[in-house]
mmJSON file of the N, C-alpha and C atoms, coordinates in Angstrom:
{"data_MODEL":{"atom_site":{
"group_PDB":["ATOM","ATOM","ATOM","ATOM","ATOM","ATOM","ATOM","ATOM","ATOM","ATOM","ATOM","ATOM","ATOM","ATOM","ATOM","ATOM","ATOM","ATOM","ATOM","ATOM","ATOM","ATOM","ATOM","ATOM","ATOM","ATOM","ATOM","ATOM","ATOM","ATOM","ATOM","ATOM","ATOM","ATOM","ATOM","ATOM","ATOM","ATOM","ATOM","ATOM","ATOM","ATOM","ATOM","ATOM","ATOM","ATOM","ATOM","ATOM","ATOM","ATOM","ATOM","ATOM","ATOM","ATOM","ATOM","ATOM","ATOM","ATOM","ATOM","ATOM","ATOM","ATOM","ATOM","ATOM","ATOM","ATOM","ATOM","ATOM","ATOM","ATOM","ATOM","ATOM","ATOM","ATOM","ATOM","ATOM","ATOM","ATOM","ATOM","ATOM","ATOM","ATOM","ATOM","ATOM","ATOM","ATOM","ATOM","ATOM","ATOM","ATOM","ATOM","ATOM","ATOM","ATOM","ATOM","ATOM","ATOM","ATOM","ATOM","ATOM","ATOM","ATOM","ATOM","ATOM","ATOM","ATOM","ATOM","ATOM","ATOM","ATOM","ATOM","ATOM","ATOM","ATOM","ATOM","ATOM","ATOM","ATOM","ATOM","ATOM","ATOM","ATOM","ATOM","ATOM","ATOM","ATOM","ATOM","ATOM","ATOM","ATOM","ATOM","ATOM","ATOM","ATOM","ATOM","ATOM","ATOM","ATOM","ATOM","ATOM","ATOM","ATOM","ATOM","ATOM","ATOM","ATOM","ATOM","ATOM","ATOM","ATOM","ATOM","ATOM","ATOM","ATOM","ATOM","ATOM","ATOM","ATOM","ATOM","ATOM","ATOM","ATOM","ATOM","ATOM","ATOM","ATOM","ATOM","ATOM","ATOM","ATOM","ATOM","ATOM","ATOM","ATOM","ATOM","ATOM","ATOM"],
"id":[1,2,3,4,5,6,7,8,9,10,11,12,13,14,15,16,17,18,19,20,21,22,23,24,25,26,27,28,29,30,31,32,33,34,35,36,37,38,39,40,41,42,43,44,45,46,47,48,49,50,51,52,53,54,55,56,57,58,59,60,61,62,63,64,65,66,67,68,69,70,71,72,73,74,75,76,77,78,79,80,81,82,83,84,85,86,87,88,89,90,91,92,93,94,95,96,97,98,99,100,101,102,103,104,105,106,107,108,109,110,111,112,113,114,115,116,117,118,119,120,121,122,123,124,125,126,127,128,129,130,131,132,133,134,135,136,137,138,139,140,141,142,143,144,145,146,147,148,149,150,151,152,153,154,155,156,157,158,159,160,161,162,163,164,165,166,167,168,169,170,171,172,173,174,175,176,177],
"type_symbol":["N","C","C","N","C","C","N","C","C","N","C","C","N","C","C","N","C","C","N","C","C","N","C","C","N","C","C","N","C","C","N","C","C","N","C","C","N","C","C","N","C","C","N","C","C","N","C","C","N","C","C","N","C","C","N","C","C","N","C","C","N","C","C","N","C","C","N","C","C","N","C","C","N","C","C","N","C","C","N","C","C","N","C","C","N","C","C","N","C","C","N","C","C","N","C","C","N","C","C","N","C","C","N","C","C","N","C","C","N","C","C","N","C","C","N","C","C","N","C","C","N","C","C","N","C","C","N","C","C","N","C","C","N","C","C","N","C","C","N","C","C","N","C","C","N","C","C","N","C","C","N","C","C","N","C","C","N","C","C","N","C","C","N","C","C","N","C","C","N","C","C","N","C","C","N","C","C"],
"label_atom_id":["N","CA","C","N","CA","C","N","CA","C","N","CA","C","N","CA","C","N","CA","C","N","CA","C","N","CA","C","N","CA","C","N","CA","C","N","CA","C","N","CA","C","N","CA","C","N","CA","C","N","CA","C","N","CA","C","N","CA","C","N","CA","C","N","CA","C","N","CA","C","N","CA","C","N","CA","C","N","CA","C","N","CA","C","N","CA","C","N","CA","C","N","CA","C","N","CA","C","N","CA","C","N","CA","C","N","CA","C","N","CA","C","N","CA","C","N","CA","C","N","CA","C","N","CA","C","N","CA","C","N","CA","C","N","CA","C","N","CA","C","N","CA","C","N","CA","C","N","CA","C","N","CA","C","N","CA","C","N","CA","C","N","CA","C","N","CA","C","N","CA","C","N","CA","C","N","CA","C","N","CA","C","N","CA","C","N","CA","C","N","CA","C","N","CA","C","N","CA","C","N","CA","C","N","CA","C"],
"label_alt_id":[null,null,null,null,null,null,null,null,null,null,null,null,null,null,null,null,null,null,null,null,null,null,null,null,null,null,null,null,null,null,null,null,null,null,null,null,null,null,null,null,null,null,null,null,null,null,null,null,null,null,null,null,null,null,null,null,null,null,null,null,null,null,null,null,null,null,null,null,null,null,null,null,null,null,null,null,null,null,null,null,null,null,null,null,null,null,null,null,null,null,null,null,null,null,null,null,null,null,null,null,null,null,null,null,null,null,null,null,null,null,null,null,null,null,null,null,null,null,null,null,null,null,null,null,null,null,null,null,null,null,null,null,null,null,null,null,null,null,null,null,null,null,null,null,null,null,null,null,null,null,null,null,null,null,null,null,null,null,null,null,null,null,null,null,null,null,null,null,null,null,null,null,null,null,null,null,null],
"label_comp_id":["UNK","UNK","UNK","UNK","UNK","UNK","UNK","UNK","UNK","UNK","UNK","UNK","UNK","UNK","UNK","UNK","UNK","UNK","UNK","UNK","UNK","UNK","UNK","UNK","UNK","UNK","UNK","UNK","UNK","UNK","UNK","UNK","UNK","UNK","UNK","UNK","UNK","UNK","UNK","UNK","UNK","UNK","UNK","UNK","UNK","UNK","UNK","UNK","UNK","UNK","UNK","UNK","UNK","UNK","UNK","UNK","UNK","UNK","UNK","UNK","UNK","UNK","UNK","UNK","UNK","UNK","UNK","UNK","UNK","UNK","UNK","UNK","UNK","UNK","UNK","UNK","UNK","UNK","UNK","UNK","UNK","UNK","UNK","UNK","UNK","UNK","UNK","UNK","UNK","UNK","UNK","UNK","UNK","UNK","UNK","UNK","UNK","UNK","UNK","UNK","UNK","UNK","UNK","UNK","UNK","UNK","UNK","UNK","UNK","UNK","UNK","UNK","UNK","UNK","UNK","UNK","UNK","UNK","UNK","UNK","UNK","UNK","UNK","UNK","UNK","UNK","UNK","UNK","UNK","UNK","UNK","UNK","UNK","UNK","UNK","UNK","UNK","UNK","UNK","UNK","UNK","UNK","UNK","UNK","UNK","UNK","UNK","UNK","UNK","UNK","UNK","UNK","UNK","UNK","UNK","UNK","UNK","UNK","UNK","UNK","UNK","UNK","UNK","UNK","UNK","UNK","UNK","UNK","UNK","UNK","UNK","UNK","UNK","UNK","UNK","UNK","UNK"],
"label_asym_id":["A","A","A","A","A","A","A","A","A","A","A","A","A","A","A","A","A","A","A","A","A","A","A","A","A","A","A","A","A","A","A","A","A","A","A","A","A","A","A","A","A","A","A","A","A","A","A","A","A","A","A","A","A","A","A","A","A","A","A","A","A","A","A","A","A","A","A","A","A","A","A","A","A","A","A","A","A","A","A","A","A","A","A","A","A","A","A","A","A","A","A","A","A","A","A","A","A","A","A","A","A","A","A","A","A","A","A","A","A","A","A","A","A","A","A","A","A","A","A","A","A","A","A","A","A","A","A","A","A","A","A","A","A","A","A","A","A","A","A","A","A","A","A","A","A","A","A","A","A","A","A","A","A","A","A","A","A","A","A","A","A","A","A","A","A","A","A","A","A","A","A","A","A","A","A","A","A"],
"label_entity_id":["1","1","1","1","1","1","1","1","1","1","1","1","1","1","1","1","1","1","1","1","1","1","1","1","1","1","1","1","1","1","1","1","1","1","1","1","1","1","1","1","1","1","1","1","1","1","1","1","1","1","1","1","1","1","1","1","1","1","1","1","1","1","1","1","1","1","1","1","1","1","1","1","1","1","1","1","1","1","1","1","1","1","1","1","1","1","1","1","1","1","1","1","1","1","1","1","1","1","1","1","1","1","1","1","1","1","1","1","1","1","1","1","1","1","1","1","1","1","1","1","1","1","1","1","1","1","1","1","1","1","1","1","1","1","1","1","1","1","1","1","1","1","1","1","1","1","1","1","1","1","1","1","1","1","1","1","1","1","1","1","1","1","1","1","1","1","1","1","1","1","1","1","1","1","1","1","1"],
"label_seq_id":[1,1,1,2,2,2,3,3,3,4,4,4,5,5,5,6,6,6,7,7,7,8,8,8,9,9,9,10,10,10,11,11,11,12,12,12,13,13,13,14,14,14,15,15,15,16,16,16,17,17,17,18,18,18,19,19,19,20,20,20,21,21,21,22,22,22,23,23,23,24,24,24,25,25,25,26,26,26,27,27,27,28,28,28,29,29,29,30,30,30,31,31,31,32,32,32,33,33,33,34,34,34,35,35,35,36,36,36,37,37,37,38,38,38,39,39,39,40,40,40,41,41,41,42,42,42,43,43,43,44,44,44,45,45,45,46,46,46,47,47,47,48,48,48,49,49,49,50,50,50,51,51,51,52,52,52,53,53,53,54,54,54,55,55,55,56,56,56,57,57,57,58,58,58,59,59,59],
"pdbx_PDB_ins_code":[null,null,null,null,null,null,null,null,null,null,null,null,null,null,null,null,null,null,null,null,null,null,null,null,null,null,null,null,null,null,null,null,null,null,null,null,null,null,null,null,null,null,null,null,null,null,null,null,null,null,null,null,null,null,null,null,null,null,null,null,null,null,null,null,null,null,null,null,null,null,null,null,null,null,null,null,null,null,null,null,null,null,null,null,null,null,null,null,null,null,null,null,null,null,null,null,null,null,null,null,null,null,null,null,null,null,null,null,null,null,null,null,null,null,null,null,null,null,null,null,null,null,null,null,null,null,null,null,null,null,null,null,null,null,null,null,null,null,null,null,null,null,null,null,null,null,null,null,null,null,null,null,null,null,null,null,null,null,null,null,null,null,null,null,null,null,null,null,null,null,null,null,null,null,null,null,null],
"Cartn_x":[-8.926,-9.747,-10.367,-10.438,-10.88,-12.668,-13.187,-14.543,-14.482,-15.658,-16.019,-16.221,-15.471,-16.276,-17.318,-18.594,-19.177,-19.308,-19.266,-19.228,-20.915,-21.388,-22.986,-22.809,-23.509,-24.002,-25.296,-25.343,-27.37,-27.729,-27.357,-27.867,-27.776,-27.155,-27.538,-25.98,-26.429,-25.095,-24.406,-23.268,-22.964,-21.634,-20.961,-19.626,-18.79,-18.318,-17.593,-16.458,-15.313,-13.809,-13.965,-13.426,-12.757,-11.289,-10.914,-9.772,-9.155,-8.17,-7.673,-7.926,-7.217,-7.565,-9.195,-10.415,-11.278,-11.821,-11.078,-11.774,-11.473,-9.784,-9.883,-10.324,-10.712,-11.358,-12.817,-13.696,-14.8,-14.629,-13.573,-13.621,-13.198,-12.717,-12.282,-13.828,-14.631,-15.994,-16.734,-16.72,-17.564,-16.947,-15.076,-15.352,-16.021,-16.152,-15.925,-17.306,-18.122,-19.557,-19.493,-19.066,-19.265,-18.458,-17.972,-17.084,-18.093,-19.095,-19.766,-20.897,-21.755,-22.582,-22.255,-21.21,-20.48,-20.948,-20.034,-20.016,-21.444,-22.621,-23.932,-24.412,-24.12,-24.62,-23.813,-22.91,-21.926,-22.536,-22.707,-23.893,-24.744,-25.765,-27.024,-26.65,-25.913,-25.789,-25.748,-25.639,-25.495,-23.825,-22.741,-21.546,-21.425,-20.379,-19.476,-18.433,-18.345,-16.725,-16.32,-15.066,-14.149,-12.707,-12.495,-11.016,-10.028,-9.448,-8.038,-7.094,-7.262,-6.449,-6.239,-7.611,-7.911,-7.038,-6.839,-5.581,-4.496,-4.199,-2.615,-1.322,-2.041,-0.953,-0.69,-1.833,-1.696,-0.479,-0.236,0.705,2.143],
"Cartn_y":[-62.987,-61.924,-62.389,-61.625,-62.026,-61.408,-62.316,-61.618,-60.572,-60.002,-58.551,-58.714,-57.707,-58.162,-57.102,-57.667,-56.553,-56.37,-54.688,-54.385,-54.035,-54.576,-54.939,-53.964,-52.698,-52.091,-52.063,-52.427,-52.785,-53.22,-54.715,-55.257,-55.008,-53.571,-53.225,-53.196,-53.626,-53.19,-52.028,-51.453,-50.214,-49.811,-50.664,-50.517,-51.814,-51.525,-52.709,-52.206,-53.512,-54.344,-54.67,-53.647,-54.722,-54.894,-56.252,-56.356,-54.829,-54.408,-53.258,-53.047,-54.205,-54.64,-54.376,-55.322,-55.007,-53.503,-53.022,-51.237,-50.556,-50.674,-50.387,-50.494,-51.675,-51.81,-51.376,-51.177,-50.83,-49.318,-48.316,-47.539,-46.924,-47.829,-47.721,-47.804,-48.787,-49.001,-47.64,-47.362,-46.076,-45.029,-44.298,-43.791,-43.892,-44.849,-45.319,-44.878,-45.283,-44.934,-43.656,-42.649,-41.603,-40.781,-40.963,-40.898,-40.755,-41.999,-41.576,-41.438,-40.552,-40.123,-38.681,-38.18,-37.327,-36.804,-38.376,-37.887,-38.085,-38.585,-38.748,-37.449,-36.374,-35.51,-34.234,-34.255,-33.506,-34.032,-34.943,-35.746,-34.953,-35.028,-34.127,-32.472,-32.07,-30.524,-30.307,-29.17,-28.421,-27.587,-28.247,-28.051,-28.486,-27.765,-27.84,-28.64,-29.785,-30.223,-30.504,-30.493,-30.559,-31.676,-31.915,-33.002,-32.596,-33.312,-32.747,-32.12,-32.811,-32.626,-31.16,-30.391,-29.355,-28.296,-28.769,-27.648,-27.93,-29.703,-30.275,-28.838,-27.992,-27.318,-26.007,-25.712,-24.307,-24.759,-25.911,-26.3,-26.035],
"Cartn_z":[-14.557,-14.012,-12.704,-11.467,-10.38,-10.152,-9.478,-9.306,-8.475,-9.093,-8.368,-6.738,-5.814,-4.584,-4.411,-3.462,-3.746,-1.906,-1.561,-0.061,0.122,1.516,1.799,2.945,2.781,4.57,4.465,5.468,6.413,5.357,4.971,3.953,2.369,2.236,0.855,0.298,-1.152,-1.847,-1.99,-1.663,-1.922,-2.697,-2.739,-3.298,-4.085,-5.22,-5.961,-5.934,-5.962,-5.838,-7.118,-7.818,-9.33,-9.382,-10.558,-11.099,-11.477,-11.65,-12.014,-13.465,-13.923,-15.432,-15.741,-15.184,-15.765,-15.62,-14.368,-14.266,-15.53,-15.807,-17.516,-18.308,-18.39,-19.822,-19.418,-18.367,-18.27,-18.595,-18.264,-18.671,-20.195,-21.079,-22.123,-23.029,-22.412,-23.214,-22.76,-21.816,-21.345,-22.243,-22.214,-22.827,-24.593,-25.34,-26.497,-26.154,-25.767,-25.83,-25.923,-25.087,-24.68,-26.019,-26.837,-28.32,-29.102,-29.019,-30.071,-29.689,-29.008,-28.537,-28.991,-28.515,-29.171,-31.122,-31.233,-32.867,-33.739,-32.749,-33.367,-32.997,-31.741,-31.659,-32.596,-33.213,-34.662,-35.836,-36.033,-37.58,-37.319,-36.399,-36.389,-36.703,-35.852,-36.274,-37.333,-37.33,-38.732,-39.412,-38.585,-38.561,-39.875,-40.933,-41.976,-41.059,-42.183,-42.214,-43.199,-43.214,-44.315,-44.201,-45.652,-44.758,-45.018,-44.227,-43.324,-44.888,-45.951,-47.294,-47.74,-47.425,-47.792,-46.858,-46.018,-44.693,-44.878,-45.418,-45.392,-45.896,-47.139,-48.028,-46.979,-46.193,-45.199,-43.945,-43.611,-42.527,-42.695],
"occupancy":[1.0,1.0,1.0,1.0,1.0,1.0,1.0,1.0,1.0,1.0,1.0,1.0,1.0,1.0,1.0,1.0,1.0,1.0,1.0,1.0,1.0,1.0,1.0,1.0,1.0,1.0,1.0,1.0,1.0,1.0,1.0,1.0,1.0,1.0,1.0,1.0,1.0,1.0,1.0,1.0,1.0,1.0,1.0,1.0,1.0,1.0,1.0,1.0,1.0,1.0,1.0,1.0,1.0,1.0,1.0,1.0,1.0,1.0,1.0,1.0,1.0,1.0,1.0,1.0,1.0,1.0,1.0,1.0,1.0,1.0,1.0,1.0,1.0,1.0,1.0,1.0,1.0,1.0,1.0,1.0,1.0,1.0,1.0,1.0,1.0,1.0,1.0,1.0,1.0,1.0,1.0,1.0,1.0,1.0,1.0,1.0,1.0,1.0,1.0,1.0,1.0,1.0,1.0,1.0,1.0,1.0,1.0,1.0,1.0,1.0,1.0,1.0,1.0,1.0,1.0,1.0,1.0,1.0,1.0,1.0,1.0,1.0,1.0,1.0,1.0,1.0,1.0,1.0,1.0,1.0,1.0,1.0,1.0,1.0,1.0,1.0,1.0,1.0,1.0,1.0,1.0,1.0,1.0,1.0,1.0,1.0,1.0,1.0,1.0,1.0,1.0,1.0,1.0,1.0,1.0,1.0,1.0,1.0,1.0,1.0,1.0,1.0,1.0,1.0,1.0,1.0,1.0,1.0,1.0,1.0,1.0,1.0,1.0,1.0,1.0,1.0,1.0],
"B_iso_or_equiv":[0.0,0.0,0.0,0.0,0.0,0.0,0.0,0.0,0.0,0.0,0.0,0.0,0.0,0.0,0.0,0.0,0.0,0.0,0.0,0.0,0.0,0.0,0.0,0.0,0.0,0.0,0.0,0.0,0.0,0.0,0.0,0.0,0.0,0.0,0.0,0.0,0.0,0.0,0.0,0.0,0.0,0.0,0.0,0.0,0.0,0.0,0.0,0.0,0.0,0.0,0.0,0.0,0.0,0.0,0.0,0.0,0.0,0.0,0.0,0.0,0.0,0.0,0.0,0.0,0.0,0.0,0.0,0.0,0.0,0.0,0.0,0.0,0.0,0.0,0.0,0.0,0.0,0.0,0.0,0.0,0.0,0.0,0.0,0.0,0.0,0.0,0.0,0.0,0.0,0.0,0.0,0.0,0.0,0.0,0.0,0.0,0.0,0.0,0.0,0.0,0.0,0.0,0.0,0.0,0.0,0.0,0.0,0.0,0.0,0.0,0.0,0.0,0.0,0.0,0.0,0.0,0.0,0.0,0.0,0.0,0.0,0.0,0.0,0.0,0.0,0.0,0.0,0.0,0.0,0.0,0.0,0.0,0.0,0.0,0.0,0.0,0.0,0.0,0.0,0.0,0.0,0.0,0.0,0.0,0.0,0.0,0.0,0.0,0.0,0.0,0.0,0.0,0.0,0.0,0.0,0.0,0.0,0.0,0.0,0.0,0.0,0.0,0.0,0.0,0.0,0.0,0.0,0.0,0.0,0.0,0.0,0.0,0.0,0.0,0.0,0.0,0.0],
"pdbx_formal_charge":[null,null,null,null,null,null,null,null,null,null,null,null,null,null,null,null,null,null,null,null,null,null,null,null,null,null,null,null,null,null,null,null,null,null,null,null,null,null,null,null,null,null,null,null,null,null,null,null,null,null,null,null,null,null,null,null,null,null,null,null,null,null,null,null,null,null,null,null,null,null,null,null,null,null,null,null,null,null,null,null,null,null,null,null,null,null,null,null,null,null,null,null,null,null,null,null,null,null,null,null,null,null,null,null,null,null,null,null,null,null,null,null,null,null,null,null,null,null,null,null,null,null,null,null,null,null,null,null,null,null,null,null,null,null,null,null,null,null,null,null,null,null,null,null,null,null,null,null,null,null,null,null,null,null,null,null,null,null,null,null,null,null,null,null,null,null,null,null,null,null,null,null,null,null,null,null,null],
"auth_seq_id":[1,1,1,2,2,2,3,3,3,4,4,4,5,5,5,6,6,6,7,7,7,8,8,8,9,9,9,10,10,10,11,11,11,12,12,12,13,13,13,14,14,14,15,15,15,16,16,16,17,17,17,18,18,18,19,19,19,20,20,20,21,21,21,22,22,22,23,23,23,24,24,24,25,25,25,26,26,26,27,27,27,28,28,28,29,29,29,30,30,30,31,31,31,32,32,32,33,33,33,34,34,34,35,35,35,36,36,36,37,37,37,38,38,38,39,39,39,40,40,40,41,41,41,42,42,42,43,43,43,44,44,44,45,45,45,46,46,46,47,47,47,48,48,48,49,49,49,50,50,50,51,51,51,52,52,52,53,53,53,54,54,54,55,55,55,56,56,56,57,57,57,58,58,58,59,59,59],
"auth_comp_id":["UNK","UNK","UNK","UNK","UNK","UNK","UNK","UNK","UNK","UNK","UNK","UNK","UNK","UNK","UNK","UNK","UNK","UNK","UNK","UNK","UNK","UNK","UNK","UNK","UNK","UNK","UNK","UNK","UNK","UNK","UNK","UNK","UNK","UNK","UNK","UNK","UNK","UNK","UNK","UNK","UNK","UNK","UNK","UNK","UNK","UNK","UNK","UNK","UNK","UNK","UNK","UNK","UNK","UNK","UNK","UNK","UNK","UNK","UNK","UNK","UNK","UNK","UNK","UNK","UNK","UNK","UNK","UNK","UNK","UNK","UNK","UNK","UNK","UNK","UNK","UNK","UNK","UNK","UNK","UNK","UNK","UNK","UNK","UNK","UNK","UNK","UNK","UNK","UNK","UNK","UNK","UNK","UNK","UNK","UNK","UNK","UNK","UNK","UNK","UNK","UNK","UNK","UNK","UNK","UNK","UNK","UNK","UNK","UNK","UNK","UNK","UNK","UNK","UNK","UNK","UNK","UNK","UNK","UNK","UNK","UNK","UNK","UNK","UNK","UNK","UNK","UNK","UNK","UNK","UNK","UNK","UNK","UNK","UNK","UNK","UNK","UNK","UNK","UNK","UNK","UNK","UNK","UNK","UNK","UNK","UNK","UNK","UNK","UNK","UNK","UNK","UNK","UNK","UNK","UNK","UNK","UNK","UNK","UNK","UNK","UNK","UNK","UNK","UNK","UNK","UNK","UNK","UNK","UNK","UNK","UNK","UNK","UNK","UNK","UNK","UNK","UNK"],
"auth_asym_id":["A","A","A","A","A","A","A","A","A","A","A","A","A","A","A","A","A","A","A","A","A","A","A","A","A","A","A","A","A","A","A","A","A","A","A","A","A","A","A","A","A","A","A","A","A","A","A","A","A","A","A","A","A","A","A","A","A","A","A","A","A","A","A","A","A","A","A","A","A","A","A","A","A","A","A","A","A","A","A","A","A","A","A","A","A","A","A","A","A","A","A","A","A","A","A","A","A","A","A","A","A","A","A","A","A","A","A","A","A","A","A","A","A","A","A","A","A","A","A","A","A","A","A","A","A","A","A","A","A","A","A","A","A","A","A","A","A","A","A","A","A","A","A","A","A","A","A","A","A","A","A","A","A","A","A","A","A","A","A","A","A","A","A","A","A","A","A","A","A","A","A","A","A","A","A","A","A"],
"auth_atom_id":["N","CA","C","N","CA","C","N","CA","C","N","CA","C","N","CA","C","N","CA","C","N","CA","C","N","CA","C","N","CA","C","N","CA","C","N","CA","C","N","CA","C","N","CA","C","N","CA","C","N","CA","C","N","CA","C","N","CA","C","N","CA","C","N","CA","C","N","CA","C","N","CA","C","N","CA","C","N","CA","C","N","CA","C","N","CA","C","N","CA","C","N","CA","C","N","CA","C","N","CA","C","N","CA","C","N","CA","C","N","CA","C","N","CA","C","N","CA","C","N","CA","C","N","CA","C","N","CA","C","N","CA","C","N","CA","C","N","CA","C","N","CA","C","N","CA","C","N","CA","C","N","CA","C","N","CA","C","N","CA","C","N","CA","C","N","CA","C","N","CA","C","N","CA","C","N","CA","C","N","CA","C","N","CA","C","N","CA","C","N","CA","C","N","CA","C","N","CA","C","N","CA","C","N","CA","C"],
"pdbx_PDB_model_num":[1,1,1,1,1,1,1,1,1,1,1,1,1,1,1,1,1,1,1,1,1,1,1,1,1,1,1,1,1,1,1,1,1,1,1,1,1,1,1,1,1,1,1,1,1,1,1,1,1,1,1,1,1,1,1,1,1,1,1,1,1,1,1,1,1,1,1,1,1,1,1,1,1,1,1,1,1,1,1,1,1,1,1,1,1,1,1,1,1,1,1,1,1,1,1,1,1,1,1,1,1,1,1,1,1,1,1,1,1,1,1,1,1,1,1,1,1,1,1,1,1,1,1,1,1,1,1,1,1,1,1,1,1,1,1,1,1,1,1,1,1,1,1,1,1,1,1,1,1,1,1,1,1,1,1,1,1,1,1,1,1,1,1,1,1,1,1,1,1,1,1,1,1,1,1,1,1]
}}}
């Protein structure tokens, strides 16, 4: 894995150089977060669910 470069205007940080590789996997954790943020905000509701067994015979 190569280090991040990071681009400096008028002093300030503004932009990152990643590995390609680590951009993936940074986005694989983001979405995974973003998954279950998701499925904690479906726990809370008040949605019926049911499992999949119960539809298997309608297919």
């Amino acid at each position: 894995m190569q280090k991040p470069n990071i681009i400096v205007k008028n002093g300030e940080p503004k932009a990152v150089i990643l590995d390609l590789r680590e951009y993936g996997r940074l986005l694989e954790i983001a979405e995974a977060k973003s998954d279950l943020s998701e499925l904690k905000k479906i726990k809370k509701s008040k949605t019926l669910f049911r499992p999949i067994e119960e539809y298997a015979g309608r297919l």
